[in-house]
C-alpha positions as a LaTeX table, in Angstrom:
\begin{tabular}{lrrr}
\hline
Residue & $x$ (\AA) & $y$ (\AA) & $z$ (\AA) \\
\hline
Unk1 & $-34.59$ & $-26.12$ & 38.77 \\
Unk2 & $-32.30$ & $-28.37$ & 36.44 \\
Unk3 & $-31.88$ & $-27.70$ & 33.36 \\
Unk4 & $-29.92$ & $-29.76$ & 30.62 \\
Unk5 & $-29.15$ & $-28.41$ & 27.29 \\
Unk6 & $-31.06$ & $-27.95$ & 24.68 \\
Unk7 & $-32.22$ & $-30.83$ & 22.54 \\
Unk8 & $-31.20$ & $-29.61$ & 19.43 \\
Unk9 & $-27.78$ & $-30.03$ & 20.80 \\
Unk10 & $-28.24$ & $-32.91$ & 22.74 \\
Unk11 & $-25.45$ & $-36.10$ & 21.72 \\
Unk12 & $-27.19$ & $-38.61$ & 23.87 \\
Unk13 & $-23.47$ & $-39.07$ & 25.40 \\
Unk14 & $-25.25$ & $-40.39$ & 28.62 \\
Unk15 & $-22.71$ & $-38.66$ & 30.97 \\
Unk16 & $-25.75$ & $-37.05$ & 32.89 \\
Unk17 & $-27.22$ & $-40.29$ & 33.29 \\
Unk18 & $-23.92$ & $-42.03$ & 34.62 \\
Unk19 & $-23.49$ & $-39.00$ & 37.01 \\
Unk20 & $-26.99$ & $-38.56$ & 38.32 \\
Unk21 & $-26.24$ & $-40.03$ & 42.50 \\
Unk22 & $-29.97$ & $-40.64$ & 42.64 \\
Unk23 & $-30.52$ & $-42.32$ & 39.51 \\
Unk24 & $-33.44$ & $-39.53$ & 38.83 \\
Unk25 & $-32.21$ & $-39.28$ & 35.11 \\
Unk26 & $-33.36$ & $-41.87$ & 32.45 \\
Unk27 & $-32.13$ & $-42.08$ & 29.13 \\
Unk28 & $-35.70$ & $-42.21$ & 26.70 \\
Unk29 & $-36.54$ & $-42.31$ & 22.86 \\
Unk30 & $-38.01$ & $-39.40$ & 20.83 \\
Unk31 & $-40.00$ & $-40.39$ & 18.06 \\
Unk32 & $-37.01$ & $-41.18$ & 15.61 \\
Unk33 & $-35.86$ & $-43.58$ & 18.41 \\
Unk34 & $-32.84$ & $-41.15$ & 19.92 \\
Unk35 & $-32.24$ & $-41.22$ & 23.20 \\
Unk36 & $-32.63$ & $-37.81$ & 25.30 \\
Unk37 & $-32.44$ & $-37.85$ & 29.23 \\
Unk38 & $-35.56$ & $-37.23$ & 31.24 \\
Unk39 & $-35.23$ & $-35.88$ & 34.72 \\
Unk40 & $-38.00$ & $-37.38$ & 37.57 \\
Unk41 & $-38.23$ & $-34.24$ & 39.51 \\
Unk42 & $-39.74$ & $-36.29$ & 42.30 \\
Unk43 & $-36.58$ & $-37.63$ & 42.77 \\
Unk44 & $-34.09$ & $-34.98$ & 41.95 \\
Unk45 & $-32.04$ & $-33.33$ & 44.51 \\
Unk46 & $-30.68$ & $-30.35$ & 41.99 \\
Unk47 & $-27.58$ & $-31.40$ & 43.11 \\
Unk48 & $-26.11$ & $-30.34$ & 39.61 \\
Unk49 & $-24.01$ & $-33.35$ & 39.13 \\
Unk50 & $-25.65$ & $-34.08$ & 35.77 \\
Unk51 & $-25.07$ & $-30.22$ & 34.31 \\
Unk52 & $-21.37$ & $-30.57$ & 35.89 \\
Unk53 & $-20.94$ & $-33.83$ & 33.55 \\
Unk54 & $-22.59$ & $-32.21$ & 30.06 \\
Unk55 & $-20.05$ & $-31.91$ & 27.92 \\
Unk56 & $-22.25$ & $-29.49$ & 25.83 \\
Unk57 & $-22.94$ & $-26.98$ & 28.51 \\
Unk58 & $-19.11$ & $-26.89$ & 29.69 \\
Unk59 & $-17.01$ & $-28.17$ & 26.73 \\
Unk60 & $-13.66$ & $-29.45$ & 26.34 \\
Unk61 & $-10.75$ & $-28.20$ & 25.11 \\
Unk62 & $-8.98$ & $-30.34$ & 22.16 \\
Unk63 & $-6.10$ & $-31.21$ & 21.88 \\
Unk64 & $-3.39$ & $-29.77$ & 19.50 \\
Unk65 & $-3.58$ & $-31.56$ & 15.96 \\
Unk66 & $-1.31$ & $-34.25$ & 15.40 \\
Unk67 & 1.93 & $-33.53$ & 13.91 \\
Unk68 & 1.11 & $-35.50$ & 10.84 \\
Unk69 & $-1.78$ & $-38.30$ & 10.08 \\
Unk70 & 0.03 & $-41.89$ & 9.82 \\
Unk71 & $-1.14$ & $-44.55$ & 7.57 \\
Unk72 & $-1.23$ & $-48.05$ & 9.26 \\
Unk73 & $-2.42$ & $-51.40$ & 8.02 \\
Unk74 & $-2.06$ & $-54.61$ & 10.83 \\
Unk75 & 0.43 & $-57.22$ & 9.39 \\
Unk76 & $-1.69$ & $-60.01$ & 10.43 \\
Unk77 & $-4.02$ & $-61.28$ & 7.72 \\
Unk78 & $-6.04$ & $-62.78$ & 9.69 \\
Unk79 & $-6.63$ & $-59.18$ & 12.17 \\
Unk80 & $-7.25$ & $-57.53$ & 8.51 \\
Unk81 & $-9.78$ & $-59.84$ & 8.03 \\
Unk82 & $-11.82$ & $-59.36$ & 11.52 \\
Unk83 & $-11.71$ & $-56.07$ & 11.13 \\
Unk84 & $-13.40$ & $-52.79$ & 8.67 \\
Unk85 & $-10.43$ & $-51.42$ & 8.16 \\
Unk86 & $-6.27$ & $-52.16$ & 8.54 \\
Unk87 & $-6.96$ & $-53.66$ & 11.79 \\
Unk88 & $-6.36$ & $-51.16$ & 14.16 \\
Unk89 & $-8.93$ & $-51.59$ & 16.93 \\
Unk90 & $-8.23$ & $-55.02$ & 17.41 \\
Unk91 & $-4.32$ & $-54.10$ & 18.03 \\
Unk92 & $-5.35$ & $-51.12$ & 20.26 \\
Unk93 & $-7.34$ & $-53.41$ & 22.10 \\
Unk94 & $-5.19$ & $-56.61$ & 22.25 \\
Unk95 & $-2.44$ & $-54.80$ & 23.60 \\
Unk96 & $-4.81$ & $-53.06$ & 26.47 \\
Unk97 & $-6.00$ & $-57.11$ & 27.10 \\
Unk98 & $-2.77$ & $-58.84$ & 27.52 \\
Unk99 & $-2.00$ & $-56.01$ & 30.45 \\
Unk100 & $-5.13$ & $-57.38$ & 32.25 \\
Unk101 & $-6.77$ & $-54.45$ & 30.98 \\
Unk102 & $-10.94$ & $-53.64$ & 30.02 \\
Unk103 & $-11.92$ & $-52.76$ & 26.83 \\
Unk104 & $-14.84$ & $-50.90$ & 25.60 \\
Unk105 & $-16.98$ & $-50.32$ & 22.71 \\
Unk106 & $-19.93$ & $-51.02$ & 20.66 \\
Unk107 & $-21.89$ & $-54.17$ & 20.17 \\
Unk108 & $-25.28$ & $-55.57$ & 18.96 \\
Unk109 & $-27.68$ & $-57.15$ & 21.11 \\
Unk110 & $-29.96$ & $-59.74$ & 19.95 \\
Unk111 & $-32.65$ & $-57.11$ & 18.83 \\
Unk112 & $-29.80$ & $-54.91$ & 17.30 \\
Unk113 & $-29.79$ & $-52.68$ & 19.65 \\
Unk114 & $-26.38$ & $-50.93$ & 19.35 \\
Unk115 & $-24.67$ & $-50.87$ & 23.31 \\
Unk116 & $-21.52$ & $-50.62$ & 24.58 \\
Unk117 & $-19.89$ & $-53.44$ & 26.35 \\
Unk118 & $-16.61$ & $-54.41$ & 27.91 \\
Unk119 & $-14.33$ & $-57.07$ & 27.36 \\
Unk120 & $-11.87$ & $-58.65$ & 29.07 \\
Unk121 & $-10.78$ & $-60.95$ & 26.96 \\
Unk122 & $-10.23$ & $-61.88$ & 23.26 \\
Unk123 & $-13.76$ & $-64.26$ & 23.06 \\
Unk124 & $-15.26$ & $-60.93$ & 24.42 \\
Unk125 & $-13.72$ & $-58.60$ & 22.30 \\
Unk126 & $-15.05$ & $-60.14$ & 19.09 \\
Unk127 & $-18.06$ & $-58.79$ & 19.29 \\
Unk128 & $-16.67$ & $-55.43$ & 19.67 \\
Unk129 & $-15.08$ & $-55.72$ & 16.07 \\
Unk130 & $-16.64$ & $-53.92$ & 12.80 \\
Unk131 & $-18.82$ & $-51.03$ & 12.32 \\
Unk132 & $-21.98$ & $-50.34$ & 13.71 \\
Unk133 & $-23.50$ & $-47.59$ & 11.74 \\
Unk134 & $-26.23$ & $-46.69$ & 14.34 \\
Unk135 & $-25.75$ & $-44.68$ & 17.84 \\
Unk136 & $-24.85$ & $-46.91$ & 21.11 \\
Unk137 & $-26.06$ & $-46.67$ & 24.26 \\
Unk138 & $-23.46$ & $-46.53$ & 26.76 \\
Unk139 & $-26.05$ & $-47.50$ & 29.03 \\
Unk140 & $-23.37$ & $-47.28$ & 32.47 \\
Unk141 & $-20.34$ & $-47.70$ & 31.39 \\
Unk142 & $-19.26$ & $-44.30$ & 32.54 \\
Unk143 & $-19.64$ & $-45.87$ & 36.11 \\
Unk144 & $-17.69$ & $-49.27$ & 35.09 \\
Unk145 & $-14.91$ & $-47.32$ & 33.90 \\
Unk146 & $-14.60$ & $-45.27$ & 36.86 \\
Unk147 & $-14.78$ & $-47.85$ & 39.37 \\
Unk148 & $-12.15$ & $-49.80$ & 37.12 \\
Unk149 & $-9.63$ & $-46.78$ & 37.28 \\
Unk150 & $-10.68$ & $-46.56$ & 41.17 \\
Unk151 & $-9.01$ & $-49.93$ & 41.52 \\
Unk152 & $-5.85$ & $-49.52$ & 39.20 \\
Unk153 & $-7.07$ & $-51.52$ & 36.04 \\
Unk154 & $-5.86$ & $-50.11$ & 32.78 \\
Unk155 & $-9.27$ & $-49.39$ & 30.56 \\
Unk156 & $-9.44$ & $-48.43$ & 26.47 \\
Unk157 & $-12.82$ & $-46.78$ & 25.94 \\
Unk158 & $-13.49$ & $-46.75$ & 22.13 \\
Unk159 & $-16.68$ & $-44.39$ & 21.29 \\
Unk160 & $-17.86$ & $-41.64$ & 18.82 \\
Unk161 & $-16.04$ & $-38.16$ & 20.02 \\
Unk162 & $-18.91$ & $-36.70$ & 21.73 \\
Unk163 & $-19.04$ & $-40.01$ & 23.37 \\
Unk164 & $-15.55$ & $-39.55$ & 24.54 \\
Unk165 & $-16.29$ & $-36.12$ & 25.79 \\
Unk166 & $-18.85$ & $-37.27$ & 28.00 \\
Unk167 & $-16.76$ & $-39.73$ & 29.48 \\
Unk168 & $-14.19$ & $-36.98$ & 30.10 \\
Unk169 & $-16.30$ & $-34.84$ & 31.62 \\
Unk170 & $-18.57$ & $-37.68$ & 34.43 \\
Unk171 & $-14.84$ & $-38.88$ & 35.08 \\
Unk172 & $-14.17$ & $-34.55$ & 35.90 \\
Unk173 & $-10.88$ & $-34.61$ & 37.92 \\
Unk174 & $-10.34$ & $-37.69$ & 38.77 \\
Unk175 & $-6.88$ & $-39.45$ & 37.63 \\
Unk176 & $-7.10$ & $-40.74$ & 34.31 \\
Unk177 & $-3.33$ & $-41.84$ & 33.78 \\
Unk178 & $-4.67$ & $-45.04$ & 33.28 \\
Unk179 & $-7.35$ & $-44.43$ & 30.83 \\
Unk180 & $-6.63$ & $-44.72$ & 27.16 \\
Unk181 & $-9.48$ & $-43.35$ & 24.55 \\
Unk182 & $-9.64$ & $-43.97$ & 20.76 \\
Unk183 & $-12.33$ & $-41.59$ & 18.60 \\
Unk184 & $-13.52$ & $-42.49$ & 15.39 \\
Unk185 & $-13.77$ & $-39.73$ & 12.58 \\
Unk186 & $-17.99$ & $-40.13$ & 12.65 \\
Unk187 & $-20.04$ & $-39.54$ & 9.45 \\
Unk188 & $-22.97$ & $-38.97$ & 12.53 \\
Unk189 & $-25.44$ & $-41.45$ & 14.03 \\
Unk190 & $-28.47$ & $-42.98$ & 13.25 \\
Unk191 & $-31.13$ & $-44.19$ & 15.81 \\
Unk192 & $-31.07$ & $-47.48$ & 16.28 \\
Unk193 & $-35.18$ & $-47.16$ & 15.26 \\
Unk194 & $-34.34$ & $-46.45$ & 12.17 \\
Unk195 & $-32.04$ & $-49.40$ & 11.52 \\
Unk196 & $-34.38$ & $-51.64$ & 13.30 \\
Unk197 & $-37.33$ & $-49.90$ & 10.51 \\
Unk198 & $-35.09$ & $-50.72$ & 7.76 \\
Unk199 & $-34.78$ & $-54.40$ & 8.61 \\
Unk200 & $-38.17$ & $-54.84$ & 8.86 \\
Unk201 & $-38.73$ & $-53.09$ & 5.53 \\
Unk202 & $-36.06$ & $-55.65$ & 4.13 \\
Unk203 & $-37.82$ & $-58.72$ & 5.50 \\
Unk204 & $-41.25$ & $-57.70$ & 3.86 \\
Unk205 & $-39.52$ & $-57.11$ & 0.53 \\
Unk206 & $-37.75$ & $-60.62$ & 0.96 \\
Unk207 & $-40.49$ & $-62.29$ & 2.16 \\
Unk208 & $-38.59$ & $-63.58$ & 5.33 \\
Unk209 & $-39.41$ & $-63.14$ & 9.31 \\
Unk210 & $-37.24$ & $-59.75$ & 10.49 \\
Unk211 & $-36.20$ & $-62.88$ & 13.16 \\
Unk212 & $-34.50$ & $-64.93$ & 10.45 \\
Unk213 & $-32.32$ & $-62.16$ & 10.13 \\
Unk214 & $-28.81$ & $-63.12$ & 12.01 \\
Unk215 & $-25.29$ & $-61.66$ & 12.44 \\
Unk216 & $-25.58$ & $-58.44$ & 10.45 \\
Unk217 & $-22.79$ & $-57.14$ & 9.11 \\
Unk218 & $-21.83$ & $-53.68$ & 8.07 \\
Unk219 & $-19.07$ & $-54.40$ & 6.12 \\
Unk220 & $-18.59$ & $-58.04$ & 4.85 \\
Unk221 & $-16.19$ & $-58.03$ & 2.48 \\
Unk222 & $-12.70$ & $-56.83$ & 2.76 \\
Unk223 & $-11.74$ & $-53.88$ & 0.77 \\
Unk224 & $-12.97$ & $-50.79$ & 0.31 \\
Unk225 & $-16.97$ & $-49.67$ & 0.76 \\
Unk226 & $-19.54$ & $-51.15$ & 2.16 \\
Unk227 & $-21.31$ & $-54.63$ & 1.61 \\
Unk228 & $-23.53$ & $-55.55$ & 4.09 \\
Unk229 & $-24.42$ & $-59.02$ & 4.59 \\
Unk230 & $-26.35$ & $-61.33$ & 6.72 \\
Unk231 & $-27.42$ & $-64.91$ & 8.17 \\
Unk232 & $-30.55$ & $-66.90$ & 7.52 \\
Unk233 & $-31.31$ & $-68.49$ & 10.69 \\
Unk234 & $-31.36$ & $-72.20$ & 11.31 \\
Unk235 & $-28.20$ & $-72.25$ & 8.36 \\
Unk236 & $-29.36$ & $-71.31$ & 5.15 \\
Unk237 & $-26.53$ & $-69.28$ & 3.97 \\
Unk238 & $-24.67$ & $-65.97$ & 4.26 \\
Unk239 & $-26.92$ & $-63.21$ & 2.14 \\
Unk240 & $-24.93$ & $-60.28$ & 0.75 \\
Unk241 & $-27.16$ & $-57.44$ & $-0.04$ \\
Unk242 & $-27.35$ & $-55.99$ & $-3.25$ \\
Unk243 & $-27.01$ & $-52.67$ & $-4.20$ \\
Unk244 & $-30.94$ & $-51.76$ & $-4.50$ \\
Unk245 & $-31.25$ & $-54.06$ & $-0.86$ \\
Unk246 & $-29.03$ & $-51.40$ & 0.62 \\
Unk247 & $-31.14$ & $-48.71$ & 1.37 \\
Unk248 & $-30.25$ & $-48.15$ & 5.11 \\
Unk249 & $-26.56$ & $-47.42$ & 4.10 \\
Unk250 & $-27.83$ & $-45.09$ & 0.87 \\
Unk251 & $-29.57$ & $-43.05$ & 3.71 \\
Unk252 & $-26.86$ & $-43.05$ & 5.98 \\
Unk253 & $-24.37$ & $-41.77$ & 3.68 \\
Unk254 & $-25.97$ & $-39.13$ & 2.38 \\
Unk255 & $-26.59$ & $-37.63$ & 5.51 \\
Unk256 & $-30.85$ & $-38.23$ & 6.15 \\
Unk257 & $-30.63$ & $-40.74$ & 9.66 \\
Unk258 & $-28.40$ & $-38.26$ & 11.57 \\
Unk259 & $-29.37$ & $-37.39$ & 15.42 \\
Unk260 & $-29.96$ & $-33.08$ & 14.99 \\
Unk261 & $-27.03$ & $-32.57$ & 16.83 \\
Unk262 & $-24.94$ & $-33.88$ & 14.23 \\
Unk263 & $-25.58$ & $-31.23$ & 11.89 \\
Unk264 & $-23.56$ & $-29.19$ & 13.77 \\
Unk265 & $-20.60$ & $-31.31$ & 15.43 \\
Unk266 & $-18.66$ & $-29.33$ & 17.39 \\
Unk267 & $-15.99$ & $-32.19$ & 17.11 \\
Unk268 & $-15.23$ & $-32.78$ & 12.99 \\
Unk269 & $-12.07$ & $-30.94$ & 13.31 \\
Unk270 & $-8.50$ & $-32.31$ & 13.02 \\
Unk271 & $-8.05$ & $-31.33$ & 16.34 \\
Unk272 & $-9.62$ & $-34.01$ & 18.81 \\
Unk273 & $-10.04$ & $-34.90$ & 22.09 \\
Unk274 & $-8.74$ & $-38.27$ & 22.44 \\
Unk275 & $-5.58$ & $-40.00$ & 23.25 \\
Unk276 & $-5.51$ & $-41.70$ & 19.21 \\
Unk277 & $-8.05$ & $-41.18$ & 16.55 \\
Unk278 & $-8.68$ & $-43.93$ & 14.21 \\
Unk279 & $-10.62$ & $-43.97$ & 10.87 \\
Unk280 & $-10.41$ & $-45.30$ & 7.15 \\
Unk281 & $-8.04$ & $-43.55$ & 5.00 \\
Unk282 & $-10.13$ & $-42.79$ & 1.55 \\
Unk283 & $-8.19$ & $-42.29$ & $-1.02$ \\
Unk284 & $-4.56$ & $-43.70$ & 0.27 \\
Unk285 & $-2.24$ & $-43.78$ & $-1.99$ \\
Unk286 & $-3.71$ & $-41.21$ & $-4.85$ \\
Unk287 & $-1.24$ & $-38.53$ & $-4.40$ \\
Unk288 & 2.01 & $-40.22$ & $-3.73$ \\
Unk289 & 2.34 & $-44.18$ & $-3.74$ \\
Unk290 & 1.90 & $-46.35$ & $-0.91$ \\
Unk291 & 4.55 & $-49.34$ & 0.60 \\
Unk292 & 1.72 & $-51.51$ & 1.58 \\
Unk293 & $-1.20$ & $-53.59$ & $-0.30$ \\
Unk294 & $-4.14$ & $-51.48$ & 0.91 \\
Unk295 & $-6.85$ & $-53.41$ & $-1.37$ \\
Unk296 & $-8.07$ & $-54.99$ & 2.24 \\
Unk297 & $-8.37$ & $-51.16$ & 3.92 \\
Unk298 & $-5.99$ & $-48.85$ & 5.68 \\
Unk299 & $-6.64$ & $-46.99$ & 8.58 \\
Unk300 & $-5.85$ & $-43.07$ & 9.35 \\
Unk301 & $-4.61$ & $-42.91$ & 12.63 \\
Unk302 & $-3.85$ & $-39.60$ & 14.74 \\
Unk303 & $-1.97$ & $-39.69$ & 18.18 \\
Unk304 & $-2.88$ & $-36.50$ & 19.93 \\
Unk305 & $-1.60$ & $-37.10$ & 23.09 \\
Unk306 & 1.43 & $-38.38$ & 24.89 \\
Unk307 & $-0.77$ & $-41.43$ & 25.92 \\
Unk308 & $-1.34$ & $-41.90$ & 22.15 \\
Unk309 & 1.62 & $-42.01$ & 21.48 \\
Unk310 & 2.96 & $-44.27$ & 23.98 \\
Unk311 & $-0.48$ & $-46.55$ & 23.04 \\
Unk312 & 0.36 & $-46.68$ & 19.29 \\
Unk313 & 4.46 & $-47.30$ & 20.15 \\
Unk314 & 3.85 & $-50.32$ & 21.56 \\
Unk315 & 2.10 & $-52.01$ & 18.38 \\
Unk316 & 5.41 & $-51.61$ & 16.55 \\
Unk317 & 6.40 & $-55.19$ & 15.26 \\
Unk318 & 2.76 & $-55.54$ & 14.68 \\
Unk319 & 1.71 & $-52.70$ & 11.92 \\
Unk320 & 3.11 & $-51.39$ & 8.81 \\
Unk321 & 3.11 & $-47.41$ & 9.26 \\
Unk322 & 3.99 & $-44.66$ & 6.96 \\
Unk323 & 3.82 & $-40.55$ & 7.85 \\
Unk324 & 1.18 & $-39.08$ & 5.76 \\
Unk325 & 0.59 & $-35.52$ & 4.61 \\
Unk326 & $-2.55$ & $-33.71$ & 6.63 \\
Unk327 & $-3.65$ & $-32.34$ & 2.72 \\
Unk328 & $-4.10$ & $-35.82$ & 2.06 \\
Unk329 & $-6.22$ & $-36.86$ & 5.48 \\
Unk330 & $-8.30$ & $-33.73$ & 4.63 \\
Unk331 & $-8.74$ & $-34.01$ & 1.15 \\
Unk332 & $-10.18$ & $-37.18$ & 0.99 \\
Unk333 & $-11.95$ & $-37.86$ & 4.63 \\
Unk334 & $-14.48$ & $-34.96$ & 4.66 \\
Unk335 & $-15.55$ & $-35.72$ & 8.30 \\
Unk336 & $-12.21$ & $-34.51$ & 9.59 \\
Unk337 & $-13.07$ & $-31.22$ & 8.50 \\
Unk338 & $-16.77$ & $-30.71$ & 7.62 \\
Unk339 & $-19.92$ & $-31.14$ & 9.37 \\
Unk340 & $-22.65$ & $-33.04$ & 7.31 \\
Unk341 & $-25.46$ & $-30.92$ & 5.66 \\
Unk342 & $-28.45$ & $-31.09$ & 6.89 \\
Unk343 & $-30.97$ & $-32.40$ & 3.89 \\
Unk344 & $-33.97$ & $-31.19$ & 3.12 \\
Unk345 & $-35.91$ & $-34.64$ & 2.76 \\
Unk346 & $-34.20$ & $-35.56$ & 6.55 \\
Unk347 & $-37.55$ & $-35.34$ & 8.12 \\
Unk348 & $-39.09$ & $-37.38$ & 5.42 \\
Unk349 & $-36.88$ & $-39.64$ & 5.45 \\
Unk350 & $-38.16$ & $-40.94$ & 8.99 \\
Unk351 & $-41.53$ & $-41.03$ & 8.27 \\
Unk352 & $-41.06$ & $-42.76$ & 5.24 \\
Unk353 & $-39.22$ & $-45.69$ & 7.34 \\
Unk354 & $-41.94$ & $-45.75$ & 9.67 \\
Unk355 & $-45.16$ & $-45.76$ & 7.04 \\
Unk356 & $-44.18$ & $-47.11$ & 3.82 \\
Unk357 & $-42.95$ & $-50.43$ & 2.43 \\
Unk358 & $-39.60$ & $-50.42$ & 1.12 \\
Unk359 & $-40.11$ & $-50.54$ & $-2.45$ \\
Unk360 & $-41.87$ & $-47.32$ & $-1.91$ \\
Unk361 & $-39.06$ & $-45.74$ & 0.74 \\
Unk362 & $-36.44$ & $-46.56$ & $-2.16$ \\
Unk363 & $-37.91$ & $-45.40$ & $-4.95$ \\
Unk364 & $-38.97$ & $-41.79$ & $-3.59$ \\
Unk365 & $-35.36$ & $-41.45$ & $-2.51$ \\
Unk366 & $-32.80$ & $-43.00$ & $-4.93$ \\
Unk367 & $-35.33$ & $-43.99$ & $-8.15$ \\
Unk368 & $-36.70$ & $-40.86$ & $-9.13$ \\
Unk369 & $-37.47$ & $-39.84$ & $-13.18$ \\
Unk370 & $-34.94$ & $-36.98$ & $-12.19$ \\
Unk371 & $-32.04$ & $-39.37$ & $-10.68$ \\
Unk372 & $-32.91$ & $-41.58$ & $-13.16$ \\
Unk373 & $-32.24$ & $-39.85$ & $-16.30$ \\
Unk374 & $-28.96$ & $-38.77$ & $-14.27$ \\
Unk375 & $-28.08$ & $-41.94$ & $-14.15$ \\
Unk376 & $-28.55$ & $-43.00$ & $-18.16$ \\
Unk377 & $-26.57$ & $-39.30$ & $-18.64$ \\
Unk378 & $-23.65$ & $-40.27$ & $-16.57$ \\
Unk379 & $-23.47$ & $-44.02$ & $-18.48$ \\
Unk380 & $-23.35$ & $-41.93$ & $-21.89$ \\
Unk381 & $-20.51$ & $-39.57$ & $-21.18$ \\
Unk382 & $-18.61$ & $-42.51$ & $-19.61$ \\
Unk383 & $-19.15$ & $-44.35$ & $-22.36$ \\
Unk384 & $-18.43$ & $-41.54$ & $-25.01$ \\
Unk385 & $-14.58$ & $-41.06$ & $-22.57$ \\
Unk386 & $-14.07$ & $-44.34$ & $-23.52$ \\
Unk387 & $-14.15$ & $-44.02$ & $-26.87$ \\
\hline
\end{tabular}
């Protein structure tokens, strides 16, 4: 009988999906809305094909760390400006498009659902741009980008690391000399449930239809942090959330949304398993000055590979780079080093999306007596420094 791996360690990568032949796997949500694959065995063969592609049961080797991290901010104001950090997606992918090249990564549907998606050319790519802080489905894209490298086309598959590994291991030993992969440094995933909860929640507490809600954005402003924003439908104005309006991202960051698996990333280590790794790079700048204006972001960027390196080469004329010390990458991005703890309210925190309103949800978590009287301690002693 097949048997996958265990759920606690389950990514959702969707490589056993891609590689079932007889389509007897399905990818199907848990309770907090992740997606695990279920196995018809009806239909099954036990062919193995799906164990062959889990990138849990037979992992990857890494790559050697990259000789040094790189700083790197895109030129163009106007890329800087599409983009959440110094642009450097958008040049990655650009560069894969003018060669007649496919380009993958994540998107929102209309029910933001989080999916991947391909593009082929610049009209397509935009909606690829800017952070979605929620787990995609690659849905088959595995397949696409096998059948693309059948026929010679040049594909960039952009994707969370155990993403990428999953990729790696459907594709198995095929040639990949014409597949390029870019990682992100991931904080960990969300469901998309629980993102789809929290707009709800903010509806009700704005007194709006969840359906008025349009063109949701992560990161609206450019810079540092993060300030979501979104449309009123039929044109009533951009909305920029304020900081008590942003409890999805509160929850994100400190660590309560994450898939289990998470917890205990095999992959937030310098040493990766793509072709370039891309990220923001906190705290540029702090220990030795910078030659570039980074007040619209800067992006960390490691080439592990020779592909990498040939990749990031080619953007030359269109980036400003500078070679960074790894104490500096490490120091101040945590998740290139450091799993995220697992809280104690994580458990909680899902059932508090799914029951309460969201008055309640953020006062439980972020408006306590305790956090409160934190807060008008930490005003004081500022206050009493600046003196």
């Amino acid at each position: 009988m097949i048997r996958l791996c265990d759920k606690t360690d389950c990514t959702g990568c969707g490589a056993c999906y891609n590689a079932c032949p007889k389509r007897s796997i399905s990818m199907e949500k848990d309770v907090e809305g992740f997606l695990y694959p279920r196995i018809d065995t009806q239909t099954c063969v036990e062919c193995g094909a799906c164990q062959m592609a889990c990138p849990v049961l037979t992992p990857l080797d890494k790559h050697r760390r990259a000789e040094y991290p790189l700083a790197v901010v895109a030129v163009s104001d106007e890329i800087r400006r599409k983009s959440s950090s110094g642009g450097m997606f958008s040049l990655f992918s650009s560069s894969i498009l003018s060669c007649g090249g496919i380009v993958y990564g994540a998107a929102f549907d209309k029910d933001y659902r989080v999916c991947h998606r391909s593009a082929r050319d610049e009209k397509e790519l935009e909606p690829l741009r800017g952070s979605k802080y929620a787990q995609s489905d690659v849905e088959l894209t595995f397949r696409e980008v096998r059948e693309s490298l059948r026929v010679g086309r040049d594909v960039l598959y952009t994707g969370t690391p155990c993403q990428i590994a999953g990729l790696y291991r459907f594709l198995g030993k095929r040639d990949v000399s014409r597949l390029y992969t870019v990682d992100l440094v991931c904080h960990g995933v969300p469901s998309v449930k629980s993102f789809q909860l929290y707009l709800s929640r903010l509806a009700e507490k704005l007194n709006i239809d969840v359906h008025e809600i349009e063109d949701f954005r992560f990161r609206e402003l450019e810079g540092w942090g993060y300030a979501p924003s979104f449309q009123f439908a039929k044109a009533k104005g951009r909305h920029l959330l304020e900081s008590r309006e942003n409890l999805y991202m509160r929850l994100f960051l400190s660590s309560r949304l994450h898939r289990p698996s998470c917890y205990h990333c095999r992959y937030a280590t310098p040493e990766r398993i793509s072709d370039i790794t891309i990220a923001d790079f906190w705290g540029i700048g702090k220990s030795r000055p910078y030659g570039w204006d980074v007040s619209s972001g800067c992006s960390l960027v490691l080439k592990n590979t020779d592909k990498g390196r040939e990749l990031f080469s080619g953007l030359s004329s269109a980036i400003y780079s500078e070679e960074r010390d790894w104490d500096e990458a490490l120091r101040n991005n945590t998740q290139l080093h450091t799993v995220s703890p697992y809280p104690k309210d994580r458990d909680e925190a899902f059932h508090y999306l799914s029951h309460y309103d969201y008055d309640t949800i953020y006062n439980h978590f972020f408006n306590t007596p305790y956090l409160r009287l934190r807060r008008i301690a930490g005003n004081l002693l500022r206050r009493l420094h600046l003196r």
